[in-house]
KOLTOR-505109 format. One line per 3 residues: for each residue x, y, z of C-alpha. Coordinates in pm, whole numbers, plus 50000, padded with zeros to 5 digits. Example, Ala and Ser with C-alpha at 12.3 -4.5 7.8 and 13.67 -1.06 7.14 Angstrom:
2
51230:49550:50780 | 51367:49894:50714 .
***
This chain:
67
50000:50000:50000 | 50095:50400:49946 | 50021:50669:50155 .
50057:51026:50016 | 50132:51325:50221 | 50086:51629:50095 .
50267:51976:50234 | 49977:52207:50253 | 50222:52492:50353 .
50455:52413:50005 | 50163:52297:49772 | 50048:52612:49571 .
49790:52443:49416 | 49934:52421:49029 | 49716:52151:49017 .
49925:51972:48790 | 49896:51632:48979 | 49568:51665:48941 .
49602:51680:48541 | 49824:51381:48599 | 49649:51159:48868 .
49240:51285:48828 | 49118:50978:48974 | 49357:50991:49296 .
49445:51343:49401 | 49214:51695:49332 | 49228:51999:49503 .
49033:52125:49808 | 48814:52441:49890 | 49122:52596:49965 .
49316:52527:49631 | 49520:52287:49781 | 49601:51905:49658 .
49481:51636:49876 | 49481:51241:49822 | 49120:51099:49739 .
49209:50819:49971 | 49404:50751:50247 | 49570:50412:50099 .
49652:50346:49776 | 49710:49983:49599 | 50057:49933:49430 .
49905:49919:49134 | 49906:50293:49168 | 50208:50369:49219 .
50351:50452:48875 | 50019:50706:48839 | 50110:50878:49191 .
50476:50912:49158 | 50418:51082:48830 | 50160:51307:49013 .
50438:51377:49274 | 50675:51449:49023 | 50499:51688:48823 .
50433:51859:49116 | 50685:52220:49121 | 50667:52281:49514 .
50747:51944:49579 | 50463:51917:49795 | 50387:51564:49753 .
50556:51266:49923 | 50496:50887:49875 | 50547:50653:50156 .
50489:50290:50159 | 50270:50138:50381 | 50242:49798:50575 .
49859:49846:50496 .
***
């Protein structure tokens, strides 16, 4: 499983992960990215690290999970 933490203070809310990654990350009422769960399979993983790599505040982290 991935977890994705997301720096509200560095995200600026380019919303380019959002372009990459519709189905797992959007933005908030605040303009800000947020993860549209709070697991992720592995079989997401190529999807979400392009999603945190597109990202120009490097505001997004990926951190694998036990569960």
């Amino acid at each position: 499983m991935i977890r994705v933490h997301v720096d509200l203070d560095l995200c600026q809310g380019f919303a380019n992960c959002v372009m990459v990654a519709p189905d797992l990350v959007d933005l908030d009422a605040n303009g800000k990215a947020v993860a549209l769960r709070e697991t992720f399979p592995d079989t997401d993983e190529g999807e979400l690290r392009e999603a945190a790599e597109s990202c120009p505040a490097v505001a997004i982290r990926l951190e694998r999970s036990a569960r």
